[in-house]
C-alpha positions as CSV (number, residue, x, y, z in Angstrom):
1,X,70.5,223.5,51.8
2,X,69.7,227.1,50.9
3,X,66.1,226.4,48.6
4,X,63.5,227.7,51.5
5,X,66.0,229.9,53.0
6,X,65.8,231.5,49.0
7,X,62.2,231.0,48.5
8,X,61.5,232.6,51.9
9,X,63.3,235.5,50.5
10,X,61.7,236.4,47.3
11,X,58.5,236.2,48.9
12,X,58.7,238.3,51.4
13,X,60.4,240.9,48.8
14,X,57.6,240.5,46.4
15,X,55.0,240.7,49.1
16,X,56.3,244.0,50.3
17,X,57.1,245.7,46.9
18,X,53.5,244.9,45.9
19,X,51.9,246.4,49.3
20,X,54.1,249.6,48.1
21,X,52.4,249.2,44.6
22,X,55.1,248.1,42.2
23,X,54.0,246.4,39.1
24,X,55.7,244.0,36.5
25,X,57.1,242.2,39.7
26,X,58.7,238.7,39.1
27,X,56.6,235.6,39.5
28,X,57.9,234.5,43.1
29,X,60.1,231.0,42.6
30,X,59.2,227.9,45.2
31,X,62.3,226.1,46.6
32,X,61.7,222.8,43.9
33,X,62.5,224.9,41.3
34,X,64.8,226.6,43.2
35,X,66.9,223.7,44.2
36,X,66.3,222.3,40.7
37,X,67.5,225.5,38.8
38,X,70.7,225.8,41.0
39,X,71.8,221.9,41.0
40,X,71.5,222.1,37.2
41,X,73.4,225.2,36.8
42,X,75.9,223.5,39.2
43,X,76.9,220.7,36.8
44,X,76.8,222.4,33.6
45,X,79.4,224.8,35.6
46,X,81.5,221.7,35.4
47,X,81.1,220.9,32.1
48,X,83.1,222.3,28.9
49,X,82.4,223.5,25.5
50,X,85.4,224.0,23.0
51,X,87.4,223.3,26.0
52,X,85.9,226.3,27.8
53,X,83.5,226.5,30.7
54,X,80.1,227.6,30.3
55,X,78.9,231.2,31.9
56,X,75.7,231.6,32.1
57,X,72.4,233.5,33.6
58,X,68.9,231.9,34.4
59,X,65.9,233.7,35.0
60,X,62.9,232.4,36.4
61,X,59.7,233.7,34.3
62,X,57.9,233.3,31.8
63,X,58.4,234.8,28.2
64,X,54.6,236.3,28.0
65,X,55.5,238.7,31.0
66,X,57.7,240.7,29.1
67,X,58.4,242.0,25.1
68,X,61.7,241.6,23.1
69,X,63.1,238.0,24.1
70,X,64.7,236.0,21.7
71,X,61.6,232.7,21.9
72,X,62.9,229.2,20.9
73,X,60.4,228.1,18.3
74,X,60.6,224.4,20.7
75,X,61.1,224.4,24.1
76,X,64.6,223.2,25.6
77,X,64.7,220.8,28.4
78,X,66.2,222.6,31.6
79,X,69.7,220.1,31.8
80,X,73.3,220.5,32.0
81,X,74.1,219.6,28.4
82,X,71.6,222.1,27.0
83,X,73.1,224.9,29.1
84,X,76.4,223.8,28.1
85,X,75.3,224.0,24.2
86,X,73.6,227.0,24.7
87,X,76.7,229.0,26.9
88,X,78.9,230.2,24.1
89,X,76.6,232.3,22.8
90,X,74.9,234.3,25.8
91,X,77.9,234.9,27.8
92,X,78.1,238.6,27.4
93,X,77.0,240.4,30.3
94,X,73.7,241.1,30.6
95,X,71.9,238.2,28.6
96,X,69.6,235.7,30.3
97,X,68.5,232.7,29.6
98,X,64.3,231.9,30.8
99,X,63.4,229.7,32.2
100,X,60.0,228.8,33.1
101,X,57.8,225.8,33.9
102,X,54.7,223.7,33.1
103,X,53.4,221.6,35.4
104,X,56.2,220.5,37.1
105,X,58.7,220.3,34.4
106,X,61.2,223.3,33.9
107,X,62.4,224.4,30.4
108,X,64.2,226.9,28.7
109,X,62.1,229.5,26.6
110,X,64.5,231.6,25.3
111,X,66.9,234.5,25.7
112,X,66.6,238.1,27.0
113,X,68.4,241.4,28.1
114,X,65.0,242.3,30.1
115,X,63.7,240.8,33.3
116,X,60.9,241.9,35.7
117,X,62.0,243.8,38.9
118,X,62.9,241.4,41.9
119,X,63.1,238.1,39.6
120,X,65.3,235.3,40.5
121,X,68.4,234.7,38.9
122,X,71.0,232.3,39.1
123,X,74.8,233.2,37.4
124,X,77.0,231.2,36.7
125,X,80.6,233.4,36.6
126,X,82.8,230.1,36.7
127,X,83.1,226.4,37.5
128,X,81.7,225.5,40.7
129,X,80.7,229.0,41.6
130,X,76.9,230.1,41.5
131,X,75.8,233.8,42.5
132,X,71.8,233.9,43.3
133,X,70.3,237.4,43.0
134,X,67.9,239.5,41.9
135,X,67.3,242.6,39.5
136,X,66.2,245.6,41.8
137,X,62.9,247.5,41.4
138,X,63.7,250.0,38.4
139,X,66.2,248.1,37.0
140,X,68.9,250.6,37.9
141,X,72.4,249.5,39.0
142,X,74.2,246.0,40.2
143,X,71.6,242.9,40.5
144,X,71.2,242.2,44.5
145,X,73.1,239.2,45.6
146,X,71.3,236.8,47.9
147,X,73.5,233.9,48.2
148,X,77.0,232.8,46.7
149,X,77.2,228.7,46.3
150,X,81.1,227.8,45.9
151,X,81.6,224.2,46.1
152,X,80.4,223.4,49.0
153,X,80.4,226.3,51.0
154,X,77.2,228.3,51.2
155,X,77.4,231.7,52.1
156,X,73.7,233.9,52.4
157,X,73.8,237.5,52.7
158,X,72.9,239.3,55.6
159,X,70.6,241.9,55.1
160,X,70.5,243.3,58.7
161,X,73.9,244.1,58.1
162,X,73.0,247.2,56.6
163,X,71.4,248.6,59.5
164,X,74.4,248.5,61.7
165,X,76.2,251.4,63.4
166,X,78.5,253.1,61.3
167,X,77.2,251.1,58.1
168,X,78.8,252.5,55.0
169,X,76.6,253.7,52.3
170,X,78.1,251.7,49.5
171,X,77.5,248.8,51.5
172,X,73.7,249.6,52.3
173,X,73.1,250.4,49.0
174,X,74.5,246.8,48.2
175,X,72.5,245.5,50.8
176,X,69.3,247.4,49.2
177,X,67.2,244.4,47.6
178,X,64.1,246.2,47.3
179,X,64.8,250.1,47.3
180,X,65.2,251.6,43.5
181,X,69.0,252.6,42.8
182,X,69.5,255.6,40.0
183,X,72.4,255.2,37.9
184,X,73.4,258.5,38.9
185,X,73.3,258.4,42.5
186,X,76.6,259.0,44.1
187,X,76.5,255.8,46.2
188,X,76.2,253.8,43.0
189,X,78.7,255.4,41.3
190,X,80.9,254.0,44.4
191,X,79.7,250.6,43.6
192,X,80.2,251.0,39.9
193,X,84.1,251.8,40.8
194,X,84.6,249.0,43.1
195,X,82.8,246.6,40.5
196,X,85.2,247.9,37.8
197,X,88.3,247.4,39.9
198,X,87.8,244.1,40.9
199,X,87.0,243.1,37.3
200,X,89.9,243.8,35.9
201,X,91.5,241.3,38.2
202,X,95.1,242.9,38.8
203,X,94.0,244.5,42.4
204,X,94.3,247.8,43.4
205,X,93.8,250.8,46.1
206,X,91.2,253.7,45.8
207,X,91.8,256.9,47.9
208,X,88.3,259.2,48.3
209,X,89.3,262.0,50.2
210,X,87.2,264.8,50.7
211,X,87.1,268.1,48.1
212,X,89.0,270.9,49.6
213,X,91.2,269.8,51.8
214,X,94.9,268.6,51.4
215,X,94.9,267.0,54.9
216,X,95.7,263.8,53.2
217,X,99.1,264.9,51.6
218,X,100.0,263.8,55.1
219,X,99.7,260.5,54.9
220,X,101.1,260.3,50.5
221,X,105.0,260.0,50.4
222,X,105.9,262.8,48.4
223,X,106.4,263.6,45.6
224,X,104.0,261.2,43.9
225,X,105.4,260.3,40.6
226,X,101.4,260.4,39.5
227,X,100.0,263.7,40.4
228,X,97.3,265.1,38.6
229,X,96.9,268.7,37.8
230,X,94.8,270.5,37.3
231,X,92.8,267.5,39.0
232,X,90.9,265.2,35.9
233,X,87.2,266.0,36.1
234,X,85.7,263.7,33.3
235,X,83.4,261.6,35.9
236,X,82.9,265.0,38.1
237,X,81.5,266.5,35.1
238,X,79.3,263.7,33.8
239,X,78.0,263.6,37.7
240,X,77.6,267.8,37.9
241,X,75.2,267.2,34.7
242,X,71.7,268.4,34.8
243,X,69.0,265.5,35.7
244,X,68.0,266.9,31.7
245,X,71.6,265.8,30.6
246,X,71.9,262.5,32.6
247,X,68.5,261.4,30.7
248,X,70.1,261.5,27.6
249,X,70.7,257.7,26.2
250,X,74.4,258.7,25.8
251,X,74.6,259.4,29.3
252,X,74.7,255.8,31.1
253,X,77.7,254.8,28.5
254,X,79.6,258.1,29.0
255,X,79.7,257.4,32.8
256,X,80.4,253.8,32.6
257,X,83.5,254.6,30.5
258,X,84.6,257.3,32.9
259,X,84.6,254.7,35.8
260,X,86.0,252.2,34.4
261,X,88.9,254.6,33.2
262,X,89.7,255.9,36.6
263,X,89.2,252.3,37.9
264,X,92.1,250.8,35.5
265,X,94.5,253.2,37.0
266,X,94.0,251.7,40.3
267,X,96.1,248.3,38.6
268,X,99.3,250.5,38.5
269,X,101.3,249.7,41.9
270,X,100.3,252.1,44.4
271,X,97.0,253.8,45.1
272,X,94.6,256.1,43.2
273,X,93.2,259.2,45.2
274,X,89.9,261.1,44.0
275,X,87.9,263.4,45.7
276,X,84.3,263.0,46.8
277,X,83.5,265.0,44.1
278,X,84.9,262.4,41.8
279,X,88.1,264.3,41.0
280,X,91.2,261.9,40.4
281,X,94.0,263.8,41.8
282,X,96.4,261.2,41.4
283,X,97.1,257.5,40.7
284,X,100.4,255.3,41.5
285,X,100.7,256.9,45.0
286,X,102.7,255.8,48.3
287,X,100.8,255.6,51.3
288,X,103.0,256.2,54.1
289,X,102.4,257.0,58.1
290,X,102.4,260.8,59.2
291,X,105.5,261.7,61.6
292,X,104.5,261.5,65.2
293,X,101.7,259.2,64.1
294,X,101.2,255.7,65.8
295,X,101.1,252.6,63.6
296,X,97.8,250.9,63.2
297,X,97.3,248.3,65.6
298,X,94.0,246.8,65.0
299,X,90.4,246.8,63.0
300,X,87.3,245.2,63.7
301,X,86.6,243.1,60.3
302,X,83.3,242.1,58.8
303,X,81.4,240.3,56.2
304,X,77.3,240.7,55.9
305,X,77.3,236.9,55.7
306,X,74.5,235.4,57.9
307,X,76.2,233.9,60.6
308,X,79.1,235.7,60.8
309,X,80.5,238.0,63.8
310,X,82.4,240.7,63.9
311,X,85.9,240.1,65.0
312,X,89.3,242.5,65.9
313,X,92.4,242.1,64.2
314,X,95.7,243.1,63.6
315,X,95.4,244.7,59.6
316,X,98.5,242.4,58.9
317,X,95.9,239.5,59.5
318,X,94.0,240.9,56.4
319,X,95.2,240.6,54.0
320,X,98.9,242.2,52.1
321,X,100.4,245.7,52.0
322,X,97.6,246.8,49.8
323,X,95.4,246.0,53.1
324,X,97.8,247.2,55.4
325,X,98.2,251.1,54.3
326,X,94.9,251.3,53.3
327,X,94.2,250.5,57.5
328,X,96.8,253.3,57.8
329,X,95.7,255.7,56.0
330,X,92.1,255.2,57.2
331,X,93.3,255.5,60.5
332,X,95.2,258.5,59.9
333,X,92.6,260.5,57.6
334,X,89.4,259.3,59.3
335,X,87.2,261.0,57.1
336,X,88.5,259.1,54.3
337,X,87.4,256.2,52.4
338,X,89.8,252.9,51.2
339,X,88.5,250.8,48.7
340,X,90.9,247.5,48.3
341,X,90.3,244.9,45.6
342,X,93.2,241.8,45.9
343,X,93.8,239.7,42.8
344,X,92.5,237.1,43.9
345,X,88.7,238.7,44.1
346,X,89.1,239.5,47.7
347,X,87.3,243.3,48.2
348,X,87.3,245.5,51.2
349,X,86.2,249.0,52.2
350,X,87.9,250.7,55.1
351,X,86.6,253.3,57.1
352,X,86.6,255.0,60.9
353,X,84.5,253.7,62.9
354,X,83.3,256.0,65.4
355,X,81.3,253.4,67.3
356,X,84.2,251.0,67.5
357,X,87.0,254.1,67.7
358,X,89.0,252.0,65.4
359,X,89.0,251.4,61.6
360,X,86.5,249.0,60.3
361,X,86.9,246.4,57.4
362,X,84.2,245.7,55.3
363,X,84.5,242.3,53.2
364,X,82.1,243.0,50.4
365,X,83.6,240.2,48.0
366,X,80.0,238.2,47.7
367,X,78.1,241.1,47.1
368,X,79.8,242.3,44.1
369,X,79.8,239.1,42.2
């Protein structure tokens, strides 16, 4: 259902980054393979090792292209079983398994950590569930999702979503399949957070309000059993570094660390507020409605899914009360930003939409699988 739709994809991606004159591009993957590769993966999802189900990450290329793979002295047939044997030991984030052809016939070369820039990959987080993306051009931040295959429902991400009014950042910059991401770009530090909180799977509320104002006290029931002070700067200072500092090898790790710190608080009931200079201020808080305020009524919701339209709810529609104050306080501190992970996987940003004059939900969950 979704091979040419994929293969269509790549090639226009590949064609453009190599009019632009990137090298060490991926070999573009044609929808046999493609539906091949992804209905293998599919039943060796299903399948169990030790009693556990296999996760794993194919990557379509062949081993010459780049150094440092781990090479299988005989090549492994591409089949469920093999990926099943094989799972247990490259599970760890960040570990591929090639895969390349001859002829007509797939195989499996090897292992890696390295891929070329825009190269198919098929993950395989949990049974039944397979996330196709890509690794961006200069290998910097979160893979690019292209499609999310659960069961049977087949959802392909819309990349004109991003060029809608009132588009957030961290949303375009998930959307960005071919434009290089820095690890120390503000926007990715965003998705970094959001990533983090919805991996540690107990759901949570992040606050980013802006530096130097308290206008958002307003909207916090007081006195937050949380506060911070003075205000915790360990991921403002790592991001204030010199571009000198932030090239250091220590760097990446140091920042990873940081975010995921600040994103564990957010599993405490109640929300976590930084600054937008990355300043947690406090964790555990209330959100509550301003006096003289009006309740939030509705909010336009939607998913950059293709296919999918845009549609105006009531924020009790959306989700819990993690959902609903995080619509309030949006609503009431419209230069603020709500990030909401649910337990379940579910993620949403909210923020004021000036084009819509309401607050808008964005459902991110497929692109940060």
């Amino acid at each position: 259902m979704v091979a040419v739709t994929i293969e269509k994809h790549f090639a226009r991606h590949l064609a453009e980054a190599s009019e632009f004159g990137e090298e060490e591009l991926a070999p573009a993957p044609p929808a046999p393979f493609i539906e091949a590769i992804i209905d293998t993966a599919f039943w060796a999802s299903l399948q169990r090792e030790e009693g556990q189900p296999p996760k794993i990450s194919l990557a379509f290329f062949p081993p010459e292209q780049i150094n440092q793979h781990l090479i299988f002295e005989q090549r492994l047939p591409l089949s469920p079983s093999v990926l099943t044997k094989l799972a247990p030991g490259v599970e760890r984030p960040g570990i591929h398994l090639g895969v390349w052809h001859e002829d007509d016939k797939l195989y499996v070369w090897g292992a890696t950590r390295k891929i070329p820039s825009l190269c198919f990959v098929v993950d395989v987080p949990e049974p039944g569930l397979l996330v196709i993306k890509h690794r961006r051009i200069g290998g910097f931040g979160k893979f690019a999702n292209v499609a999310v295959l659960e069961g049977d429902q087949v959802k392909v991400v819309d990349e004109q979503s991003a060029s809608l009014p009132d588009c957030p950042a961290l949303l375009t910059t998930l959307l960005g399949f071919a434009s290089p991401v820095s690890w120390y770009d503000p926007t990715n530090v965003m998705v970094q957070l959001a990533v983090s909180m919805r991996a540690h799977g107990r759901g949570g509320s992040l606050l980013m309000v802006p530096a130097g104002t308290q206008a958002w006290h307003k909207s916090i029931i007081q006195p937050v059993k949380y506060a911070v002070s003075p205000a915790f700067c360990e991921l403002a200072d790592l991001m204030r570094q010199s571009e000198h500092e932030r090239g250091q090898s220590a760097w990446p790790a140091a920042l990873k660390g940081a975010i995921d710190g600040v994103a564990g608080l957010t599993a405490i009931d109640g929300a976590s507020i930084i600054n937008d200079a990355y300043e947690l201020l406090a964790f555990g808080a209330k959100i509550g409605r301003p006096e003289g305020n009006a309740p939030v009524e509705k909010m336009v919701v939607t998913e950059p899914i293709a296919g999918n339209k845009a549609t105006i709810i009531h924020p009790a529609q959306s989700g819990g009360t993690r959902h609903l104050s995080a619509a309030q306080f949006v609503h009431d501190q419209r230069d603020a930003i709500a990030l909401v992970a649910s337990q379940d996987g579910n993620f949403t940003i909210f923020m004021w939409s000036v084009c819509e004059n309401m607050v808008h939900a964005h459902r991110v969950s497929t692109l940060l699988l």
